[in-house]
N, CA, C and O atoms as a GROMACS GRO file, in nm:
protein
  208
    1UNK      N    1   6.498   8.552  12.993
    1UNK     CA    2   6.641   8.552  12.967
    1UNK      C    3   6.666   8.617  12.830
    1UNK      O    4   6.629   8.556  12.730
    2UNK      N    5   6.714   8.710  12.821
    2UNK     CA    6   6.794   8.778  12.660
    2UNK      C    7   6.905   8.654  12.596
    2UNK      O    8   6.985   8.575  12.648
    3UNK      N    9   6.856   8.689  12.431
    3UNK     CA   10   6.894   8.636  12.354
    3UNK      C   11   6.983   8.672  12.294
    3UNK      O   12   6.956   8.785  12.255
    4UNK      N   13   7.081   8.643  12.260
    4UNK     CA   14   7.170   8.768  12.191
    4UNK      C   15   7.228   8.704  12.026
    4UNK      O   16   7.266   8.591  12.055
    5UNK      N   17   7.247   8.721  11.894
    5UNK     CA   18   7.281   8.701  11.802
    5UNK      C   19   7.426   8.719  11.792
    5UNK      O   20   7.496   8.820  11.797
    6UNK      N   21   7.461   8.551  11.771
    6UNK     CA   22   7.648   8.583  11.766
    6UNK      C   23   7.667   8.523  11.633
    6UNK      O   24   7.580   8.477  11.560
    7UNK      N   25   7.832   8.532  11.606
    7UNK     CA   26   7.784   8.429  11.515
    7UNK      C   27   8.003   8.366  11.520
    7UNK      O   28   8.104   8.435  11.515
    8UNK      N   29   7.986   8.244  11.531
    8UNK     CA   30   8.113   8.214  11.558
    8UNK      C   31   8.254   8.207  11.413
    8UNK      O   32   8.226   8.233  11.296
    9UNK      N   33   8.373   8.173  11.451
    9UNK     CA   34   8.486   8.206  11.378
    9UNK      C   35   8.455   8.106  11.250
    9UNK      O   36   8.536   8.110  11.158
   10UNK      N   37   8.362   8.033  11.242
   10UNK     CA   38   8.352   7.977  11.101
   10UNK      C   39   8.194   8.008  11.043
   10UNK      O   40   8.120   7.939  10.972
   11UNK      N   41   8.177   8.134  11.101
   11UNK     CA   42   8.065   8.192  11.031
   11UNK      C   43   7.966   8.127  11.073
   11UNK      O   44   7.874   8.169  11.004
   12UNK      N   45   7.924   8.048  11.145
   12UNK     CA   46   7.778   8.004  11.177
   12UNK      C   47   7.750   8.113  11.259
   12UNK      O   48   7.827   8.174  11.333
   13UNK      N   49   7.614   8.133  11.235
   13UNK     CA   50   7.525   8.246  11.284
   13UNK      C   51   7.411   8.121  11.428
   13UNK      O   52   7.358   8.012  11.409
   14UNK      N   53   7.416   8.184  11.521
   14UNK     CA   54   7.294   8.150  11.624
   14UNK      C   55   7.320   8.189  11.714
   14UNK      O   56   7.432   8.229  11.744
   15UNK      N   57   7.221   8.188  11.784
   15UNK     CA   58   7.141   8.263  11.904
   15UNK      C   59   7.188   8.213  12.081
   15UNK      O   60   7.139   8.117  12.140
   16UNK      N   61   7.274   8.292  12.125
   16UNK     CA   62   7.308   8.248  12.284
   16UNK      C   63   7.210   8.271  12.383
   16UNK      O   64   7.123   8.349  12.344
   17UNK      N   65   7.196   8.232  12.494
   17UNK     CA   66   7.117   8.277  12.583
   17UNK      C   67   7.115   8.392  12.669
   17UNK      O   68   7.025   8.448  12.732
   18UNK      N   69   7.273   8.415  12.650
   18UNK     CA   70   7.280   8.522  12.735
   18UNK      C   71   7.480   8.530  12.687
   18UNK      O   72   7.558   8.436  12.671
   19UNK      N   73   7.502   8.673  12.678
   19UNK     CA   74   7.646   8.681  12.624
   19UNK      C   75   7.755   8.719  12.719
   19UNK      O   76   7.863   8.754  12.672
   20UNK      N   77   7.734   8.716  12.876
   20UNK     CA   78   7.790   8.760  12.985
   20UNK      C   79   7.957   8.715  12.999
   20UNK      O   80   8.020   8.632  12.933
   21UNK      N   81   7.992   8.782  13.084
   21UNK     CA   82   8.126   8.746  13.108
   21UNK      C   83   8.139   8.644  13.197
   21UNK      O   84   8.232   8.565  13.184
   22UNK      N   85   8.056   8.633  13.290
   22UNK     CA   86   8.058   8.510  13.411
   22UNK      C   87   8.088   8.359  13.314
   22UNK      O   88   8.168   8.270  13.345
   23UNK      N   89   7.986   8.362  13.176
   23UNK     CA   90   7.948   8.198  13.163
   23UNK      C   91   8.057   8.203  13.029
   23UNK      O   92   8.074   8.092  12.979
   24UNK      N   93   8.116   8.291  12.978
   24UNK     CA   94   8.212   8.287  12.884
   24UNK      C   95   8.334   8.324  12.900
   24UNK      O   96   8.361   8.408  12.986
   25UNK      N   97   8.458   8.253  12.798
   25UNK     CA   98   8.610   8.338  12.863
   25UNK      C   99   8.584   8.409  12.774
   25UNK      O  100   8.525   8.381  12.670
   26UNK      N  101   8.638   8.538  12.819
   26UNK     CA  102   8.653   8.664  12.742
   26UNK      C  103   8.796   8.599  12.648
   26UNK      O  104   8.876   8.519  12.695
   27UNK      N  105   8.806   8.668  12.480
   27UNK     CA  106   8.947   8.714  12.414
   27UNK      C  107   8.892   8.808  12.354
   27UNK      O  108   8.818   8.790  12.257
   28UNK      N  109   8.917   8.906  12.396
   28UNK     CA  110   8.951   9.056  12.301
   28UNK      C  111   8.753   9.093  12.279
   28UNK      O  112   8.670   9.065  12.366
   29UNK      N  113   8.721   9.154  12.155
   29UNK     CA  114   8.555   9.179  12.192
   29UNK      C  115   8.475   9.051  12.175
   29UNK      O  116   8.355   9.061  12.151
   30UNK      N  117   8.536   8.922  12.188
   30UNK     CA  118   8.456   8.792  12.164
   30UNK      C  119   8.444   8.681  12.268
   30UNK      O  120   8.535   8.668  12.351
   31UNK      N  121   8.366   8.621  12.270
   31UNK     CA  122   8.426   8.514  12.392
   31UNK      C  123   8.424   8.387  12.315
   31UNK      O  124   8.410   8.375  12.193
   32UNK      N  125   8.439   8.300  12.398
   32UNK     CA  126   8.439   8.139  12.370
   32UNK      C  127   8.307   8.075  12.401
   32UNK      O  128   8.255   8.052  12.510
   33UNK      N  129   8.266   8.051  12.281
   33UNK     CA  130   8.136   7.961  12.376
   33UNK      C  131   8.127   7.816  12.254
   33UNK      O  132   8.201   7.812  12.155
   34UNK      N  133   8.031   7.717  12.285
   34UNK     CA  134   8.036   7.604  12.196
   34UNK      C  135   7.920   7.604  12.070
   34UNK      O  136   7.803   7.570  12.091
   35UNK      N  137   7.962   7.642  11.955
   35UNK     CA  138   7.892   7.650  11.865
   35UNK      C  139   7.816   7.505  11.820
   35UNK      O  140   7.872   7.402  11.782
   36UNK      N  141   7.654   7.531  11.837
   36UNK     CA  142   7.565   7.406  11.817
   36UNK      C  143   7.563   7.351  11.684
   36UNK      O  144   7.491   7.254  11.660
   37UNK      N  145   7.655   7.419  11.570
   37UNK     CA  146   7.650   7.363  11.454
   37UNK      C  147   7.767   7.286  11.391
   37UNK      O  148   7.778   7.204  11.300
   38UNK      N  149   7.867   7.359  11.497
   38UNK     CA  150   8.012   7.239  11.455
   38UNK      C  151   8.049   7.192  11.602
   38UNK      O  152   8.165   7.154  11.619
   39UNK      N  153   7.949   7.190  11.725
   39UNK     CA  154   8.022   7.147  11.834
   39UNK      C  155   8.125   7.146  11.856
   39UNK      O  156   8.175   7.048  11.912
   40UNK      N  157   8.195   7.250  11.820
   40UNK     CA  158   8.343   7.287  11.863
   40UNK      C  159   8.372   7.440  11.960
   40UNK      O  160   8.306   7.542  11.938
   41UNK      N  161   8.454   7.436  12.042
   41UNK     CA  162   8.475   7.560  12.142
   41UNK      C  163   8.478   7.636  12.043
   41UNK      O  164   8.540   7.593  11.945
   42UNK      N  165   8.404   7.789  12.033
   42UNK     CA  166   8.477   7.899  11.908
   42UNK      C  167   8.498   8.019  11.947
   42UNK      O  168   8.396   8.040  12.013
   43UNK      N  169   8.553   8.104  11.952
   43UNK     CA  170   8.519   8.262  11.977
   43UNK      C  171   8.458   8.324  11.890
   43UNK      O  172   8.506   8.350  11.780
   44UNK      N  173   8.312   8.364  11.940
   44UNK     CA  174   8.207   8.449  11.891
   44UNK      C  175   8.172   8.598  11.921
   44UNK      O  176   8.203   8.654  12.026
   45UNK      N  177   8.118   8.646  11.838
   45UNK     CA  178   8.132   8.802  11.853
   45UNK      C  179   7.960   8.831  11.804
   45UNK      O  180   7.890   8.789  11.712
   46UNK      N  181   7.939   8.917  11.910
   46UNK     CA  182   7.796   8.969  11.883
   46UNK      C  183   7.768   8.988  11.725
   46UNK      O  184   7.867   8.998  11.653
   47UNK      N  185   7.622   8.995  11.658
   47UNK     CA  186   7.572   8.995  11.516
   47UNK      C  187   7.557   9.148  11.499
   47UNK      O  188   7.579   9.164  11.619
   48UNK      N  189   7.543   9.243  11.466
   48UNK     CA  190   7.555   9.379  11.468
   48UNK      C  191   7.331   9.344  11.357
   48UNK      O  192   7.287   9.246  11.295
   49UNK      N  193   7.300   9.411  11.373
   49UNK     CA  194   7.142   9.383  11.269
   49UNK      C  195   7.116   9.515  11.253
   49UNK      O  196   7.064   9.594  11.332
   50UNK      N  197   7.160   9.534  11.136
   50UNK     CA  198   7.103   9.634  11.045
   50UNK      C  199   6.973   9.639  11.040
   50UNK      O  200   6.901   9.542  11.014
   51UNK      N  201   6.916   9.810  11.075
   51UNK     CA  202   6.774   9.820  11.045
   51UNK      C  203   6.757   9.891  10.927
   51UNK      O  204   6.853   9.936  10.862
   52UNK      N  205   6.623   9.907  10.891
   52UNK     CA  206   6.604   9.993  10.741
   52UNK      C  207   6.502  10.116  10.796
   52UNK      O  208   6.462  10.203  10.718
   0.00000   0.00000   0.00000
């Protein structure tokens, strides 16, 4: 299963299992999913990772 780096509307950064449209509501380029560090619904947006 792909991992994908999000990081939600109060800045916590972690790792989804998968960033699909089926298991999330879409708003705009983010969806809703439940962030494991404030257990609250959030809209998250993919981590962009800079390489060098």
């Amino acid at each position: 299963m792909e991992r994908t780096v999000v990081r939600c509307a109060d800045g916590h950064v972690f790792t989804a299992a998968s960033f699909p449209m089926q298991q999330a509501e879409r708003l705009g380029p983010g969806r809703l999913l439940r962030c494991p560090r404030c257990a609250r619904l959030r809209s998250v947006v993919p981590v962009t990772l800079l390489k060098r």
